[in-house]
C-alpha positions in Angstrom: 0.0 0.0 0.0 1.4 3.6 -1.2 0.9 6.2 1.5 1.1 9.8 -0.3 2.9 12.7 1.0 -0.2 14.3 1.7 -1.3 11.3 4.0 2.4 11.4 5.8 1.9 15.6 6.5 -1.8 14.2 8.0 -0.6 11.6 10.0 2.0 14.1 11.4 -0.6 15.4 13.4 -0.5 12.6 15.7 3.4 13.2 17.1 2.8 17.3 16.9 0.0 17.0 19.1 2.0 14.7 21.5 4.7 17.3 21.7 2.4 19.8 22.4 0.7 17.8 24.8 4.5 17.1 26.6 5.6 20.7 26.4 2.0 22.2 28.0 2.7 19.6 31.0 6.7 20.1 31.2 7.0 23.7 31.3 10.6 23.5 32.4 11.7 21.1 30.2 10.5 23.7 27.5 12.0 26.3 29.1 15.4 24.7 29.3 15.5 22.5 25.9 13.2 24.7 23.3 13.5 28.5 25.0 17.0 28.7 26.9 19.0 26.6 23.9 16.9 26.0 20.5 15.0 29.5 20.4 17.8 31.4 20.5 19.7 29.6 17.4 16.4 29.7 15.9 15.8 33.5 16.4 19.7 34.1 15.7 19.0 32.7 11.9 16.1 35.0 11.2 17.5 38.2 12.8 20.6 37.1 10.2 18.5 36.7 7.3 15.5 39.2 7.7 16.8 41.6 10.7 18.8 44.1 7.9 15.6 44.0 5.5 13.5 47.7 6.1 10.1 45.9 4.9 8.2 43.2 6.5 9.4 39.8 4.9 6.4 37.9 6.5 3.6 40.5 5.6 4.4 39.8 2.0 4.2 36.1 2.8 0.7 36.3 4.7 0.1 37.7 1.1 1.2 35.3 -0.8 -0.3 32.7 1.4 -2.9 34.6 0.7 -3.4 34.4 -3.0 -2.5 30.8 -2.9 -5.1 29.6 -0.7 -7.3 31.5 -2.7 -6.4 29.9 -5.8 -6.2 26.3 -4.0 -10.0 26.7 -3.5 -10.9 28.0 -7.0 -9.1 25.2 -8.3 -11.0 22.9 -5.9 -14.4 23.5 -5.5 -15.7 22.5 -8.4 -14.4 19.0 -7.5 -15.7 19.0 -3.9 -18.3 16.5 -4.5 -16.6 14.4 -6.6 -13.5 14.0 -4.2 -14.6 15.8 -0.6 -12.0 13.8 1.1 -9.1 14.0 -1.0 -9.7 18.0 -0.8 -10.4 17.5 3.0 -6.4 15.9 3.2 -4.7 18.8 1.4 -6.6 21.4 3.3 -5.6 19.4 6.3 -2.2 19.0 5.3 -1.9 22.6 4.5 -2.9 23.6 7.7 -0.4 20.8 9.7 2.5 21.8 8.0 1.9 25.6 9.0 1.7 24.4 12.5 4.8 22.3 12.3 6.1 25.4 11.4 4.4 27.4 14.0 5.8 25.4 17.3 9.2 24.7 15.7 9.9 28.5 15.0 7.9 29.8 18.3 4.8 28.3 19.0 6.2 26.3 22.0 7.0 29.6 24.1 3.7 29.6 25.2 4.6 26.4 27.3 7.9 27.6 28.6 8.0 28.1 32.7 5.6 31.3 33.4 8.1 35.2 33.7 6.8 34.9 37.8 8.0 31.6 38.6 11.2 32.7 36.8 11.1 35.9 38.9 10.0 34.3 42.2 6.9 36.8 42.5 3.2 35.8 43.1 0.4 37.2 40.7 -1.7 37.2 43.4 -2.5 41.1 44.9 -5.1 42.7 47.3 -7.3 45.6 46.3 -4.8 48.0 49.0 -1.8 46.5 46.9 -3.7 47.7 43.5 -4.4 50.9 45.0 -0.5 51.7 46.4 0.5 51.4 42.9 -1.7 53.3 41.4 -0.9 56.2 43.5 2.5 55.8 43.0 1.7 55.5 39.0 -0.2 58.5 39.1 2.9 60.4 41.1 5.5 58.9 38.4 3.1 59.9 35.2 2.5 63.3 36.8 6.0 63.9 37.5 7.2 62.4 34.0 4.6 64.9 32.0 5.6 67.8 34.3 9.6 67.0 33.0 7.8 66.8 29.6 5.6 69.5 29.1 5.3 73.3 29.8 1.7 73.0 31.1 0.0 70.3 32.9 -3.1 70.8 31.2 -1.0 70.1 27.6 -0.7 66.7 26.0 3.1 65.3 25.7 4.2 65.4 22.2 6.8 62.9 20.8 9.4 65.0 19.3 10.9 62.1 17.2 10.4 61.0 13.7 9.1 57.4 13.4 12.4 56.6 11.7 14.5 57.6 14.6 11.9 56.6 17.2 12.4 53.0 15.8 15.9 52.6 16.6 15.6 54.6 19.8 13.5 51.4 21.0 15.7 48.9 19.6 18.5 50.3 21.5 16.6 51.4 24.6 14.8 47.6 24.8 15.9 46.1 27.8 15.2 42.3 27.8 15.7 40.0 31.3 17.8 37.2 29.9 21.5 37.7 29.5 21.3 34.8 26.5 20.1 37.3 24.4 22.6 40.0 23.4 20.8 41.9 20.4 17.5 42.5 19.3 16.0 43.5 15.9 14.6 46.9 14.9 10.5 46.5 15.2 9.1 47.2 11.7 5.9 49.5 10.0 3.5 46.4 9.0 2.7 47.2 5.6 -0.9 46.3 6.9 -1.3 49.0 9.5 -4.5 50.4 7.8 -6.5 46.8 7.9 -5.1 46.4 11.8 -6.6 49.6 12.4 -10.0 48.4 11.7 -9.2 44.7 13.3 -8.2 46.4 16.2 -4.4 45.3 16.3 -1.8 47.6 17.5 1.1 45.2 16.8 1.7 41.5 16.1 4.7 39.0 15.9 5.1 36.7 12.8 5.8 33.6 14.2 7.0 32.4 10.8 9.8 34.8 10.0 10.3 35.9 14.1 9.6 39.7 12.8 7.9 42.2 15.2 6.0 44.7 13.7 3.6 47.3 15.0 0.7 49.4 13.3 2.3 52.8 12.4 -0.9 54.5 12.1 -1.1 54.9 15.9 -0.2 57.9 18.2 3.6 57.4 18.7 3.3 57.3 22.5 1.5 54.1 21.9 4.2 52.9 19.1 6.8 52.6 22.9 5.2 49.9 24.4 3.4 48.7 21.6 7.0 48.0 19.9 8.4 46.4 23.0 5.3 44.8 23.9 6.5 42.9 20.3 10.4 42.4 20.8 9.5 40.6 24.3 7.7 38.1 22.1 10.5 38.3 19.3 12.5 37.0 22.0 10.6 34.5 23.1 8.0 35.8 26.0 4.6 34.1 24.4 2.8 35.4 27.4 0.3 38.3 26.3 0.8 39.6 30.1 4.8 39.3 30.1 5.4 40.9 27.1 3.1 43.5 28.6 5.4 43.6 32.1 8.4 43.5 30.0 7.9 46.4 27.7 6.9 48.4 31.0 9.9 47.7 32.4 11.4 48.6 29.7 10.2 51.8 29.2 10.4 52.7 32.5 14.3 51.6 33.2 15.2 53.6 30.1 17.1 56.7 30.1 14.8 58.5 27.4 12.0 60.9 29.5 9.3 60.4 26.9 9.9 56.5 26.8 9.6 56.7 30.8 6.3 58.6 30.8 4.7 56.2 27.7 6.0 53.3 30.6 4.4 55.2 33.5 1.0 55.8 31.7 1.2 52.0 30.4 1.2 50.5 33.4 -1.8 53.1 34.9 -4.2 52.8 32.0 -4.6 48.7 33.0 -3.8 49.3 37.2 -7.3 51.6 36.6 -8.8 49.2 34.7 -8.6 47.0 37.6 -9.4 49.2 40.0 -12.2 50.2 37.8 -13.9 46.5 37.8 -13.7 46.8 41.7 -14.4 49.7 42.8 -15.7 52.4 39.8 -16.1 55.4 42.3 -12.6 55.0 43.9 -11.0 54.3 40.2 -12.8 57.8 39.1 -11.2 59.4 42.2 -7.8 58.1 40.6 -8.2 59.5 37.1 -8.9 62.9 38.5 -5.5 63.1 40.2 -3.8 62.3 36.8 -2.8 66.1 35.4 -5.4 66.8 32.7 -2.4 66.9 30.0 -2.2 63.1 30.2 -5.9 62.6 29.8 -5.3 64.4 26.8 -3.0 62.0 25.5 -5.5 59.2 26.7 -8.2 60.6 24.4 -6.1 61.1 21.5 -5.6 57.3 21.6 -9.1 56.8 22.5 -10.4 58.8 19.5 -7.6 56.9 17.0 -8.9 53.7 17.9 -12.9 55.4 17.3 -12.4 56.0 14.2 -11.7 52.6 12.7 -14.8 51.1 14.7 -16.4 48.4 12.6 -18.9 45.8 13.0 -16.6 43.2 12.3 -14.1 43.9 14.8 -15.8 42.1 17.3 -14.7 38.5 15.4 -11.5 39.2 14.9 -11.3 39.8 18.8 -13.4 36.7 19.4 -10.9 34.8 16.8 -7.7 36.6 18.4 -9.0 35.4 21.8 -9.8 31.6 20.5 -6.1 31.7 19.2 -4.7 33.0 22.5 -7.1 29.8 25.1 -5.8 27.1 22.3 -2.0 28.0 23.2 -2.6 27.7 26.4 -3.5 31.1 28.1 -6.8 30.4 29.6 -7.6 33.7 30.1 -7.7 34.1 26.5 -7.4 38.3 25.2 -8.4 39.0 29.1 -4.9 37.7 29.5 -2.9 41.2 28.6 -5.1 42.8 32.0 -3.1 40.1 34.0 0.4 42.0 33.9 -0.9 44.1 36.4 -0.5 41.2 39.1 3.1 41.6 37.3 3.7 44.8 38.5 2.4 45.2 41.6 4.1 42.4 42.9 7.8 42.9 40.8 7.9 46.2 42.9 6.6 44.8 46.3 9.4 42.5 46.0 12.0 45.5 45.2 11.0 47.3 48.4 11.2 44.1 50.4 14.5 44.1 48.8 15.6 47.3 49.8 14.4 46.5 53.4 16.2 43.4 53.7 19.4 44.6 52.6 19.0 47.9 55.4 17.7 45.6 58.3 21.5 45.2 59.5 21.8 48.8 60.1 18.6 48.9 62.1 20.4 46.5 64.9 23.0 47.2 67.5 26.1 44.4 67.5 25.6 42.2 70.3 28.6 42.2 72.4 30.3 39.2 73.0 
C-alpha cells in the first residue's frame, strides 16, 4: 500500500500533538530545551537573514499565502463533490504543516516556565496592593509629563520621527535574559491600515520571528506597543509578560518620553482594575492624573474610534480563540493580568531594599 505525501503531512498530526501535549505539562523542560537553547539559534538565523531587510518579509508572505489559498479553493471546488476527502487531506495537510512550522519556530514559548516563577513573585495582589501602585503610578506619570511639558493641562508630544523613534526602541529595549545579546529593529506592518480596523496595535510573525507594529497609531502608543512585540520576538509568548516587559522597559530607560509612555502603560490597566472593583474610587484616581495626560489618553481613545467596525468584534473573538488554544486560559483578558506583574515585581524590590537595610537597624551584640 502507497501512503502519499499528503497522508504522511496528516498523520503528522498525531506526534505534533503529542509534543504539544508534553511541552503544555513540562514547562521546564520547555524552558530549558526549546527556549534557553533552541529558540535562540532559531531566532539568531532569522535576525541574520531578515533583521537588515526595512520591509516586512512575512507581511508579503501572509500575502502570498494569501493568493494561494485563494487559488487552492478555485481550483478545488468544483471537484468537492466528486472528491470531498481528497480535498479535506490537502486542506488538512496545508494547515499541519503551517503548525509544524508554527511550534518549531515559536509556538512552544507559550509552554515555557511562566516570567513569575522565573522571577519568584506571586500574581496574586489585594485591592490595598492595587491601590498603592496606582498612587504611585499617578505620582510617576505626573512627575514624568511635568519634565515633559510646559503646562499640565498640555498633552506630551513625541518629538521624534518614526524613523529615529524605531531605533531609539531597539537600542533602549531592555530584555531580562542575558542569553540574548541583540534584538532586531521592530518594523511598519505594511498592513497597518487593515489592523486599524481589526483592532491590532502590533503583532509577531511567528514564521519569520519579525515584530511589527501598526504605524498609524499615536507614537506614544508605538513605545510599548514595539516592545510589547520584541518581548515576544524573544521569546515571551505570554500576552501579560510581554506587557510587564515592555513596561519595564520603558520605565528603566534613560529617554523621559519613553519613561512617561512606561508610566502611563502601566496606569491605563492598574485603573482598569481598579475600575472592575471599585468604579467610584477608580474615578477618584483618574482625577488626580494632570489633565495633559488625559489628553493623551483621548487622542488614543479617539484613533482607535475612528476605525470602529462591525466586524471587529470576530477578529477579537478569533484573536481570543487563538490565544485559550496555546494555552493562556484567560484568553485576550490575559494582557489585563500584567498588572499582578507589577504590583508584585515592585513589592518584591522594596522588600528588597528592606532586607538589605535591616542590619543597620540593629546594635552588634557584644560578646
Amino acid at each position: 500500500m502507497r501512503i502519499n505525501t499528503t497522508t504522511l503531512v496528516c498523520l503528522s498530526a498525531l506526534p505534533l500533538w503529542l509534543l504539544v501535549r508534553y511541552a503544555q505539562s513540562n514547562p521546564h523542560a520547555t524552558e530549558l530545551f526549546y527556549s534557553k537553547y533552541y529558540y535562540p539559534f532559531v531566532l539568531k538565523i532569522h535576525q541574520t537573514l531578515l533583521g537588515n531587510i526595512p520591509f516586512s518579509v512575512g507581511d508579503i508572505l501572509y500575502l502570498a499565502l494569501l493568493l494561494l489559498l485563494t487559488q487552492f479553493f478555485i481550483k478545488k471546488i468544483p471537484h468537492w463533490r466528486i472528491k470531498p476527502l481528497s480535498i479535506f487531506l490537502d486542506l488538512f495537510s496545508i494547515v499541519i504543516v503551517l503548525a509544524w512550522i508554527f511550534h518549531l519556530s515559536w509556538g512552544f514559548n507559550y509552554h515555557r516556565l511562566p516570567l513569575n516563577e522565573q522571577l519568584g513573585i506571586s500574581l496574586e495582589y489585594t485591592e490595598q496592593d492595587l491601590e498603592d501602585r496606582l498612587d504611585e503610578l499617578i505620582e510617576m506619570s505626573n512627575r514624568s509629563h511635568s519634565a515633559l511639558s510646559t503646562s499640565d493641562t498640555l498633552a506630551v508630544k513625541i518629538p521624534y520621527s518614526k524613523e529615529v523613534l524605531a531605533e531609539k526602541i531597539k537600542l533602549d529595549f531592555i530584555f531580562p535574559d542575558p542569553m540574548f545579546l541583540e534584538t532586531s529593529e521592530v518594523k511598519k506592518s505594511l498592513f497597518s491600515l487593515p489592523l486599524s480596523y481589526m483592532g491590532f496595535a502590533g503583532y509577531l510573525n511567528p514564521f519569520t520571528l519579525e515584530s511589527q507594529v501598526n504605524a498609524l497609531m499615536p507614537k506614544l502608543s508605538i513605545i510599548t506597543t514595539a516592545m510589547h512585540e520584541m518581548a515576544h520576538q524573544l521569546g515571551h509568548a505570554s500576552e501579560k509578560e510581554a506587557n510587564f516587559i515592555a513596561y519595564l522597559s520603558a520605565i528603566k530607560s534613560s529617554d523621559p518620553y519613553f519613561q512617561f509612555a512606561g508610566h502611563t502603560f502601566a496606569f491605563r490597566y492598574c485603573y482598569s482594575e481598579m475600575k472592575k472593583i471599585d468604579p467610584k474610587k477608580a474615578a477618584e484616581k483618574l482625577k488626580a492624573l494632570n489633565p495633559g495626560i488625559i489628553k493623551n489618553f483621548k487622542a488614543l481613545s479617539l484613533f482607535w474610534k475612528q476605525y470602529e467596525n462591525p466586524f471587529e468584534f470576530i477578529f477579537e473573538k478569533t484573536y481570543d480563540s487563538y490565544l485559550k488554544a496555546n494555552g493562556q486560559k484567560t484568553g485576550i483578558k490575559s494582557y489585563n493580568e500584567m498588572v499582578g506583574l507589577v504590583i508584585n515585581y515592585h513589592k518584591k524590590q522594596i522588600n528588597t531594599e528592606k532586607v538589605t537595610q535591616r542590619p543597620n537597624n540593629f546594635t552588634k551584640k557584644k560578646i
